[in-house]
Every structure is written in C-alpha cells, then in structure tokens.
C-alpha positions as CSV (number, residue, x, y, z in Angstrom):
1,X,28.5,9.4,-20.8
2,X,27.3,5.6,-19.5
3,X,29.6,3.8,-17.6
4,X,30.3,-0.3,-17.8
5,X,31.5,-2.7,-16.2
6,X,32.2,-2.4,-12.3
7,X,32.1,1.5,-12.9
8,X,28.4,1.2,-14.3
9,X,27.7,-0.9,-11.2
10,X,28.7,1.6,-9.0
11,X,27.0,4.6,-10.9
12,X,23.9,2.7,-10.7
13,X,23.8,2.1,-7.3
14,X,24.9,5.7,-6.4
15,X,22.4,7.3,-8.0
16,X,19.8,4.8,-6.8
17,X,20.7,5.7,-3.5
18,X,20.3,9.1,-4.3
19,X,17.1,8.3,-5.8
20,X,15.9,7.0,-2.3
21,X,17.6,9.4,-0.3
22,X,15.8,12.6,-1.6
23,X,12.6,11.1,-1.7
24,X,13.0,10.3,2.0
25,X,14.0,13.4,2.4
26,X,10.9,15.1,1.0
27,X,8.6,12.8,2.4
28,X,10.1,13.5,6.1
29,X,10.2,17.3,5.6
30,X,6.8,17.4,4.6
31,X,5.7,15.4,7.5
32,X,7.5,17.5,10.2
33,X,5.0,18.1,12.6
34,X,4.1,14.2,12.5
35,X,7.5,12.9,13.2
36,X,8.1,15.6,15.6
37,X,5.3,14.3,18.0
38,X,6.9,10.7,16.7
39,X,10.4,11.8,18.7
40,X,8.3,13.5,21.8
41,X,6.5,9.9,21.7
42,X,9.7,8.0,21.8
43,X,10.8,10.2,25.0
44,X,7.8,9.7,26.8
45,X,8.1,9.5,30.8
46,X,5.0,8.2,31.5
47,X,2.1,6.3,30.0
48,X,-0.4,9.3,30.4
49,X,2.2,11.3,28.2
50,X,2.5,8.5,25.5
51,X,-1.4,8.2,24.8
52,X,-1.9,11.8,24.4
53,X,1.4,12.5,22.5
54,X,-0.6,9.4,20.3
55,X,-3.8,11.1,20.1
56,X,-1.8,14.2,18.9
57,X,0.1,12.2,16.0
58,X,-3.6,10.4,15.2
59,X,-4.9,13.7,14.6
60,X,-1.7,15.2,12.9
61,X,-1.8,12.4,10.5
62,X,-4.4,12.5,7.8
63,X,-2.9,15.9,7.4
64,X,0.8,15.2,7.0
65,X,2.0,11.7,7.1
66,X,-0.6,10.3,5.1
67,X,-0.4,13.0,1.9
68,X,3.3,12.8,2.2
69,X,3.2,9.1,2.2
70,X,1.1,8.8,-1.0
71,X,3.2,11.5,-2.8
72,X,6.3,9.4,-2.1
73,X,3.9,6.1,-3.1
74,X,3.7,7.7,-6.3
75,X,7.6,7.9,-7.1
76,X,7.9,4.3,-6.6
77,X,5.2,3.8,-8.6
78,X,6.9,5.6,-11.6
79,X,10.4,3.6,-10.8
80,X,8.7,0.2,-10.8
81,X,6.6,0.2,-13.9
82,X,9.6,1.5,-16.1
83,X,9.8,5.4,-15.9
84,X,13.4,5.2,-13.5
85,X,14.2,8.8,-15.0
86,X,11.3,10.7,-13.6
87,X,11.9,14.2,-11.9
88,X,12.3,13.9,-8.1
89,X,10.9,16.6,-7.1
90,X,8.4,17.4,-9.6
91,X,6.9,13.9,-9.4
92,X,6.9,13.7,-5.8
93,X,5.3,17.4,-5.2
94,X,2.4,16.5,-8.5
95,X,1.5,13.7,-6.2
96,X,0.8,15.4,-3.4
97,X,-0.9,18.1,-4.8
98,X,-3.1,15.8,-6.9
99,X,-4.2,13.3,-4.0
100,X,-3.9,15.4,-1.2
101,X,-7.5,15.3,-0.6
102,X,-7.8,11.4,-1.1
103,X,-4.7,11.0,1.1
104,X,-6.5,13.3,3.8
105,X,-10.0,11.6,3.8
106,X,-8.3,8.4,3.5
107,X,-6.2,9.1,6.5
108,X,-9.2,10.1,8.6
109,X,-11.2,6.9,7.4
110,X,-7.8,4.9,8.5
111,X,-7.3,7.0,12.0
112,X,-10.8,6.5,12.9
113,X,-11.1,2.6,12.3
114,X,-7.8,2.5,14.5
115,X,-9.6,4.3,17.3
116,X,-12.7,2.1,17.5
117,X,-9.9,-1.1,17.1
118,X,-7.8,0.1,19.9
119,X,-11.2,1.1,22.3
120,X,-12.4,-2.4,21.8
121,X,-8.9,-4.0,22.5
122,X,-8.6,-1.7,25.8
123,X,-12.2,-3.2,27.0
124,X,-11.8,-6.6,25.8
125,X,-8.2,-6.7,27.4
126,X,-9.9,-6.0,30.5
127,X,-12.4,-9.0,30.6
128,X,-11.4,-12.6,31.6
129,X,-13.8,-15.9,30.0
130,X,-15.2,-15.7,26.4
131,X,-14.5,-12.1,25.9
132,X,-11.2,-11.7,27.2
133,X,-10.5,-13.9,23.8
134,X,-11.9,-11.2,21.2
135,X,-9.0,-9.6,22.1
136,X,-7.3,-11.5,20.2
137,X,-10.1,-11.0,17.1
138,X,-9.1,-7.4,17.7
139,X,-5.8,-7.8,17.6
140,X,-6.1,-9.8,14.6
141,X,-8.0,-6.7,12.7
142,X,-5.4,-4.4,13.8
143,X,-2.9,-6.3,11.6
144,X,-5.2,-6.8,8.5
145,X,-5.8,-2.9,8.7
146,X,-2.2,-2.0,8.8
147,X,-1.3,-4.6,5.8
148,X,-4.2,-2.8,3.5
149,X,-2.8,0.6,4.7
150,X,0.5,-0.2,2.6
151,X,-2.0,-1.4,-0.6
152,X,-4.0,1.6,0.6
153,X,-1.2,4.0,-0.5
154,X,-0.4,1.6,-3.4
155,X,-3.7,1.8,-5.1
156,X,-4.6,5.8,-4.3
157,X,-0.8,6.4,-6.6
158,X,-2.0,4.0,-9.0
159,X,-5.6,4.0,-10.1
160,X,-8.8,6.7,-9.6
161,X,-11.2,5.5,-7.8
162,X,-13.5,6.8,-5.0
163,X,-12.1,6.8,-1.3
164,X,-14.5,4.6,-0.1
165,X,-13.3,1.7,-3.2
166,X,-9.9,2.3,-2.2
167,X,-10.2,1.8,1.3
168,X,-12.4,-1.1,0.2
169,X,-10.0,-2.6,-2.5
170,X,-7.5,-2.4,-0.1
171,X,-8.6,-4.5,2.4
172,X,-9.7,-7.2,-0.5
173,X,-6.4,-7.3,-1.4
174,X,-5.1,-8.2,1.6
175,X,-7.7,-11.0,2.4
176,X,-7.6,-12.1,-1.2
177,X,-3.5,-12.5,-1.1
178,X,-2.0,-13.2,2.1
179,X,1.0,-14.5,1.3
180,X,2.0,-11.3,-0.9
181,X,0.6,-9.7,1.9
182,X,2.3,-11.4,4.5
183,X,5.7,-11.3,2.8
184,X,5.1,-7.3,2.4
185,X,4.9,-6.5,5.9
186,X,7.5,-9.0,7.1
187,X,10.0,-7.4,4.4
188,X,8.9,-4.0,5.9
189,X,9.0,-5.2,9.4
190,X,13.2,-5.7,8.8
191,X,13.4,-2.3,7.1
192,X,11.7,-0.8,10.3
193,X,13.7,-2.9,13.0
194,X,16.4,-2.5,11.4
195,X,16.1,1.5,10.9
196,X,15.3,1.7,14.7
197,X,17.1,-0.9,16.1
198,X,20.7,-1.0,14.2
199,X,20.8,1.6,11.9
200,X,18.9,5.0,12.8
201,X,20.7,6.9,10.2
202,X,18.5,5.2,7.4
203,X,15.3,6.7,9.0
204,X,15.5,10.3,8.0
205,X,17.3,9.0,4.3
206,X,16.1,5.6,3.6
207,X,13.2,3.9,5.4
208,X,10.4,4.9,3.7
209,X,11.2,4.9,0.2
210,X,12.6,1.6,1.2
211,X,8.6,0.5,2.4
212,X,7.1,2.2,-0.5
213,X,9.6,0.4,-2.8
214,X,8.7,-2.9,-0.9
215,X,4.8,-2.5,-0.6
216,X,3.9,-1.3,-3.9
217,X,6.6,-3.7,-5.5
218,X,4.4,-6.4,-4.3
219,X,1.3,-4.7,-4.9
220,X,2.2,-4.3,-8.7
221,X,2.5,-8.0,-8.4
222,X,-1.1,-8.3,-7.5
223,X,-2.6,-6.3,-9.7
224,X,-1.2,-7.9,-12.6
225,X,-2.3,-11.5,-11.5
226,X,-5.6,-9.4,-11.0
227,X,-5.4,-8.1,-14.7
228,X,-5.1,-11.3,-16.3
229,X,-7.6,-13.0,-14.4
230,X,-10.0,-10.5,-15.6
231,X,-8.5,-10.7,-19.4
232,X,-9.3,-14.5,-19.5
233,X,-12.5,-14.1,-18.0
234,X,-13.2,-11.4,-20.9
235,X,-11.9,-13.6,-23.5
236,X,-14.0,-16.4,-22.2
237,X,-17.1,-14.1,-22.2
238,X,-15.9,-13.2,-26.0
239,X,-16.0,-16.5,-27.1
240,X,-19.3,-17.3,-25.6
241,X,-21.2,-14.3,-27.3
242,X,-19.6,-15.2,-30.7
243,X,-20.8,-18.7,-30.3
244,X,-24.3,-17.4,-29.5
245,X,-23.9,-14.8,-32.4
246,X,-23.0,-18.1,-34.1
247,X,-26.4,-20.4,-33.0
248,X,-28.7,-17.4,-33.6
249,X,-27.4,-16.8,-37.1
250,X,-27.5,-20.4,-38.4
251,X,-29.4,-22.6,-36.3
252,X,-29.3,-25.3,-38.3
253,X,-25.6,-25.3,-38.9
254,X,-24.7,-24.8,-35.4
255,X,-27.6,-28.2,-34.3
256,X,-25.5,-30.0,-36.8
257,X,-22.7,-29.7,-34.9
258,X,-23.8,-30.8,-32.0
259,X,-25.4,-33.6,-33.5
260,X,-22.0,-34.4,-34.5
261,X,-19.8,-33.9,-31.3
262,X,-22.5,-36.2,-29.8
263,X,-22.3,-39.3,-32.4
C-alpha cells in the first residue's frame, strides 16, 4: 500500500528515520568496546587518565570503530546511488565482513600517522621562535588527515583498490577539492556539536549515519566530477588516434586538408 499526500510524507520520513536509526544502532553495538573507553574518556579526572584512556581507544580502533564505520559507509553508499530498499542488516553486516581487513589496516595506517602528528605537535608546542610556528603546520595536517578519513571510508565502501591507494586517494581528494571538503566536515562538525552539545539522544541513534550520509554524499559528488573529467579526456584521446588512423591511411587526403584549413 503507498501512501500520498501529507500521509506519504510522513511514511517517508518515518521509515527514513528508521533507516538511520538501525544503522546507528549496529554501527555503535559493534563498536562497544571503542565507545566504552569514549565515555571513561569523557569522565576523565585528570590529564594522565585522558591520554592513556586515548592510547587505549587508538589501539581499540582499527579493530572496532574503523570496520564498523566502513560497514555503515557502505549502507549509505547503497541509499545514495539509488538502491533505498537494501536490507539493513544484511548490507551492513556483508560490509563488514568483506572490508574488515581493509578497514583494520586502514585504521592502523590512520592511528599511526595520528601518533607521529600529535608527537610532533607536543614538541613543537613546546618551542618558542621559528619552530614554535610548525605547530601550526602540524596542526594544519591533523585537519587534512581527519577530512580524508571521511573520503577514507567513502572510497574503501565504494571502489577496490589496494590500502595503500586508498589511503592515498584519500588524501588527493581532499587537497584536490577543498571546498567539498571543507563543506563536509563543517556539515559534520554541526551533526557532532550538536549530538554532544544539545541533543545527546541522537548519538547512540542518529549521528553517524548522519556523517556517513553527509561525507559520502559529498564524496559521490566528487567522484563523478572525477568520472567525467576522465570521460573527456578519453574521448579527446579517441579522436586523436582516429585522426592519426586517418593521416596514416591516406596521407595525401589528410595533407590536402591542411593545405586547405591553411589557405
């Protein structure tokens, strides 16, 4: 039975949020132990507690919020390129099983680049001159690797590639499109400040499939600018092999010609 009218509005939008809810869901349950140490973080006395609490969720990661991340990556993926009837479950659980490993090396690639970034900020912070500005450098690098994490998990759900081209791709895209990328993170920046700051309930139902609605939503974007820069370059390369096909068959036809154009 399909409703119209106002009724068909509110249907939609119901089972959109139901859509978003259960994915959450999933995507928090199988992430426990991450945003466990995430609440034991937030409740931290002192700053001694805080960074190892940290170093506990930095090793945590690759293994659980990172593989749950892409899984729920890949639902969006399936809502936003036409396929809004997809089974919940079966969709998100296929995606974690099929990148799990990606997700994971991926994750340790992302966790360890984070490390060396926040060493050097913690040594740089400490300097005063000339150095005491690469700080700033750092800083700067932080934000460009937390952008390409969002295309990270965009491209892992989307096309097979090698970990290492991901990672790589990823932080192309960024550079290569900042203001996608820019209006990516500040969209996700209001999902998360809002989530934390007014709203708390829309963390364990809405806030990441929210962010993965958001990041690969803009990705998509991307990529098919991307695709038909590279069709026109093909069709370009096309029509200059045909017109060499063309010379070498019939030289003299084709000097004609350009006797011709030149008169």
């Amino acid at each position: 039975m399909e409703f119209r009218g106002i009724m068909g509005g509110f249907y939609r939008i119901s089972e959109w949020i139901m859509r978003l809810s259960v994915i959450n869901v999933l995507w928090v349950i199988c992430a426990i132990p991450f945003f466990f140490l995430g609440l034991v973080f937030l409740q931290s006395q002192s700053a001694d507690q805080a960074l190892q609490t940290l170093i506990l969720m930095a090793i945590v990661a690759p293994f659980t919020i990172f593989p749950s991340t892409t899984a729920m990556f890949s639902v969006a993926r399936k809502w936003l390129t036409g396929e809004e009837d997809v089974p919940l479950f079966k969709t998100f659980f296929r995606g974690y099983k099929d990148n799990f490993v990606q997700s994971l090396l991926g994750g340790l690639i992302y966790i360890l680049i984070g490390a060396i970034l926040y060493t050097n900020f913690q040594f740089y912070g400490n300097q005063t001159g000339a150095f005491g500005i690469l700080r700033f450098l750092v800083l700067s690098l932080t934000v460009l690797l937390i952008i390409s994490l969002f295309h990270f998990f965009s491209i892992l759900s989307h096309l097979h590639m090698k970990i290492l081209q991901i990672v790589k791709n990823a932080l192309l895209i960024t550079i290569g499109n900042p203001v996608r990328s820019l209006s990516m993170i500040v969209l996700n920046g209001i999902v998360l400040y809002v989530s934390f700051n007014m709203f708390t309930f829309l963390i364990p139902f809405f806030m990441g499939s929210l962010i993965a609605v958001v990041s690969f939503w803009h990705f998509n974007l991307i990529f098919g600018k991307l695709q038909e820069k590279q069709q026109e370059l093909a069709e370009k390369e096309a029509e200059q092999q045909r017109q060499q096909t063309e010379i070498a068959d019939n030289p003299e036809a084709a000097e004609s010609e350009r006797k011709a154009d030149n008169s």
